[in-house]
N, C-alpha and C positions, 0 to 999 in steps of 0.2 A: 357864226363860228361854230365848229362842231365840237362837242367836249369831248375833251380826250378820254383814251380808256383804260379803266382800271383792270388789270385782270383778273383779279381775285375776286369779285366782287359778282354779284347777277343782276340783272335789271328784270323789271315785269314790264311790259308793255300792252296798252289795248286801243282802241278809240270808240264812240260812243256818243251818239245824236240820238235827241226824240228818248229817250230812255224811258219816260214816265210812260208816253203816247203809245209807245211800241210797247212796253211793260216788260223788258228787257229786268233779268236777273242780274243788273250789272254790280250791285251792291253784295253779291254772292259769290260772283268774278273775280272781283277785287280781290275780297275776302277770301278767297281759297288761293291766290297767287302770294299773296303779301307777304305771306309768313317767312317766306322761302326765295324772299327776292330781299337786293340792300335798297330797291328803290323800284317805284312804278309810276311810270310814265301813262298819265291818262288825256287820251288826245281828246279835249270836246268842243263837238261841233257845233257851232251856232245853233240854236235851236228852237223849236216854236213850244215848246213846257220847260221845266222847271230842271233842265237835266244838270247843267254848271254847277247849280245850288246843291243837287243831287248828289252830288261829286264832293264839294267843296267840305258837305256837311258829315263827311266819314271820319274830317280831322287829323289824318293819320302823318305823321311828317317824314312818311317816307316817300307819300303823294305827291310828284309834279303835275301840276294841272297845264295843258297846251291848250290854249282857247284857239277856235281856229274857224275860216270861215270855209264850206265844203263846195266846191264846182259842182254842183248836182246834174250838170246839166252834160258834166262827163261820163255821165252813168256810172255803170259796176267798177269803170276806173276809179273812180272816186275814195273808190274803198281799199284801193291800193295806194294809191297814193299818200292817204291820209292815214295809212298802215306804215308806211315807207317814212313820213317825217316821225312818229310815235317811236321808230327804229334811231333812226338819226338821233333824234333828243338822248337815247341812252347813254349814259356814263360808262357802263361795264361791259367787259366783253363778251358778255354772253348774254342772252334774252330771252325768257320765258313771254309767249305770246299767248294771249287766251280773247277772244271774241265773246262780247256783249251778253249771248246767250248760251256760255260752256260755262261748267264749272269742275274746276279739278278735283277729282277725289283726294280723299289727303292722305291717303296710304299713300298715292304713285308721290310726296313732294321732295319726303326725303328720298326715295328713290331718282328724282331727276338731281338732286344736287350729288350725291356719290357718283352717279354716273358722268356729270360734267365732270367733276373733280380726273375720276379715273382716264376721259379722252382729251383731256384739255391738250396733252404733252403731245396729241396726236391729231396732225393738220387734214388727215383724210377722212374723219368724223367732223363735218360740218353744222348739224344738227341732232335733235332726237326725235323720234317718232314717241305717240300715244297711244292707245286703243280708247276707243271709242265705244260709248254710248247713245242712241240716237232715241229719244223719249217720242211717242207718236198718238198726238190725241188727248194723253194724259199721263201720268208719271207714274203708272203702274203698267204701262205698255211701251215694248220698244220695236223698232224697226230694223231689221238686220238683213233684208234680202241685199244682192250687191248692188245696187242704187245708191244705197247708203253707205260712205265709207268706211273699214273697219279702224283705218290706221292714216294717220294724219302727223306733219312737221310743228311743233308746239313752242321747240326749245333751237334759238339758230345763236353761230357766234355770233358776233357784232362786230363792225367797222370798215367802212366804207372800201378799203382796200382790198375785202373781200368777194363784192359786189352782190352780196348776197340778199336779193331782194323779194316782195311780195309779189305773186305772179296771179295775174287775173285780175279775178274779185278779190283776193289775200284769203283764199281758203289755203293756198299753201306757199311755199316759197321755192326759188329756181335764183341757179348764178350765173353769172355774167349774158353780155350783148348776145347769145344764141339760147338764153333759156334754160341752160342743162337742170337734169333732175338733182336737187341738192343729196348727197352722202350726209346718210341718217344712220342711227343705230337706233334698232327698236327695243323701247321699255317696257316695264308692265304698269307705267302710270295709265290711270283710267282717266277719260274728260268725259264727262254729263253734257249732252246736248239738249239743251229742252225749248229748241226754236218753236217747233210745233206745237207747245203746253203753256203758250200762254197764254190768255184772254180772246175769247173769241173776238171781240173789238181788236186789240193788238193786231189779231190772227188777218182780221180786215184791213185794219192800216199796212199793214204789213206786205200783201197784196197788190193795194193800189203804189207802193212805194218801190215794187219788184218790177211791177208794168211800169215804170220810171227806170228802172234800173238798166233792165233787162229789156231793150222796145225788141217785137217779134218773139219772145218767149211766150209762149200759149201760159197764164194763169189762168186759175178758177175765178168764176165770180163772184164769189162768195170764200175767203180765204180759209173760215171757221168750219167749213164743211170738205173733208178731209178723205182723199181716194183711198181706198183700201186696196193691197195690194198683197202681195204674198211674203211670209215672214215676217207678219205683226205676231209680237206674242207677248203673254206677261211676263215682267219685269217681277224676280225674283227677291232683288238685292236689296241692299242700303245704299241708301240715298248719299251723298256728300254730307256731314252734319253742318256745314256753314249752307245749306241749300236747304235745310227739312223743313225750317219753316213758310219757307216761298212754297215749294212741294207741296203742304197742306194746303195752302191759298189755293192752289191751281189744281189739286185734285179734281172736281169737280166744276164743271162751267156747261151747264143747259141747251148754250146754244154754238158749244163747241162740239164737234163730233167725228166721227170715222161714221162715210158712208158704209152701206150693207157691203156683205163681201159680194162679189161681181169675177166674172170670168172674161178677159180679154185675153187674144191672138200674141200681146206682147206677155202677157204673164209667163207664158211655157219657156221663154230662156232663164224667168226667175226659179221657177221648178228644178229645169235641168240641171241649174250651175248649185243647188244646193244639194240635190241629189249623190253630183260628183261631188261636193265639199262632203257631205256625209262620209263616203265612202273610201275620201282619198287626204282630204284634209288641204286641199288645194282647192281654190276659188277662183274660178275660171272666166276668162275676160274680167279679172278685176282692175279698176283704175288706181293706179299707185304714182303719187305725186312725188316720190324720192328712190332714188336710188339703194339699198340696205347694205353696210358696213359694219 
């Protein structure tokens, strides 16, 4: 049975397998949604370390824990699916989503909850967008050529009348049986992406579980050794403070790295397209997962 919905109220939702293994900032996840949700929903997956306990032991009684067993063998579906029931479990009509390895800045939290408040009366705002941060290597370096997304769906309403689902791997969301790109309104909350910064081992596991994911996607052999590409550059800002101390942990790791800088034939459309962004403030052939409203 699905619980009804509250609508005044917000939900956090995530899911999360292997946390320890993969060294996933999930406890910093959490931690930077909660404040600003009435309830979070943490889907977790069976798993071969210590992640449930992981979970269980944050204490928090706004925490639903979904114990759940995961189809691995559905590949990158999996991660929708198990995004899709973390959805369903919500109570309220609205849902902040954050993945295992993002963490919200906490300037953008009260900014997402004014901003639901203000579109809630209005059915053509279906979600919110983010801006992003993509950490590469190490947390004083970020990656912003357009490879990397700038802007991303975080915040969707909720209830299944809506059909408003996770599309893909659930890097973003689309509605109904044809897909359309969900009606977002862009904020200026920031999410911290720090897939790439965490443990070289992680950076390994993490690799051989993408070659599972992902079969025919060309990975590295080595996941801890890291292609340099055009638009690495240092990371100026502050950090999220519910993240600084993981941050210091991972400053530093020996046998995590960015190869030497290197010139490849694909790099020149990375040039070109920031060239015209310099120039014009448009990002050319960017990939945008929503519609803007």
């Amino acid at each position: 049975m699905r619980p009804s919905r509250q609508p005044r109220g917000v939900s956090g939702f995530t899911i999360v397998r292997n946390a320890i293994e993969l060294d996933f900032p999930v406890l910093e996840s959490i931690a930077s949604v909660l404040p600003w949700c009435d309830e979070m929903v943490v889907n977790v997956g069976r798993s071969d370390d210590d992640t449930l306990a992981l979970i269980e032991a944050i204490g928090d009684p706004k925490i639903r824990i979904l114990e759940t067993v995961w189809k691995l063998e559905d590949g990158a579906a999996v991660l929708r699916d198990q995004t899709l029931a973390a959805m369903r479990a919500c109570r309220h009509s609205w849902g902040i989503y954050i993945q295992a390895d993002e963490v919200l800045h906490e300037r953008g939290g009260r900014q997402l909850l004014e901003t639901i408040a203000a579109v809630d009366s209005d059915p053509a705002v279906e979600g919110l967008a983010v801006r992003y941060r993509h950490f590469f290597g190490d947390p004083d370096t970020e990656a912003t050529n357009r490879h990397w997304y700038r802007r991303e769906v975080r915040v969707i309403r909720l209830g299944p009348e809506l059909d408003i689902h996770p599309f893909r791997d659930a890097q973003g969301f689309r509605v109904g049986p044809t897909d359309r790109r969900i009606r977002a309104r862009l904020t200026g909350a920031e999410m911290f992406h720090y897939g790439y910064t965490r443990s070289a081992a992680a950076l390994r596991s993490r690799a051989r579980a993408d070659r599972h994911l992902y079969p025919g996607r060309a990975s590295p052999p080595d996941g801890a050794r890291l292609r340099w590409s055009p638009g690495i550059r240092p990371f100026r800002g502050e950090h999220p403070a519910v993240a600084r101390d993981w941050v210091e942990r991972h400053r530093s790791d020996p046998e995590r790295k960015i190869l030497p800088r290197s010139f490849e034939a694909g790099h020149l459309r990375y040039y070109a397209s920031a060239a015209v962004e310099r120039l014009t403030g448009w990002r050319p052939f960017e990939f945008r997962n929503y519609d803007p409203v």
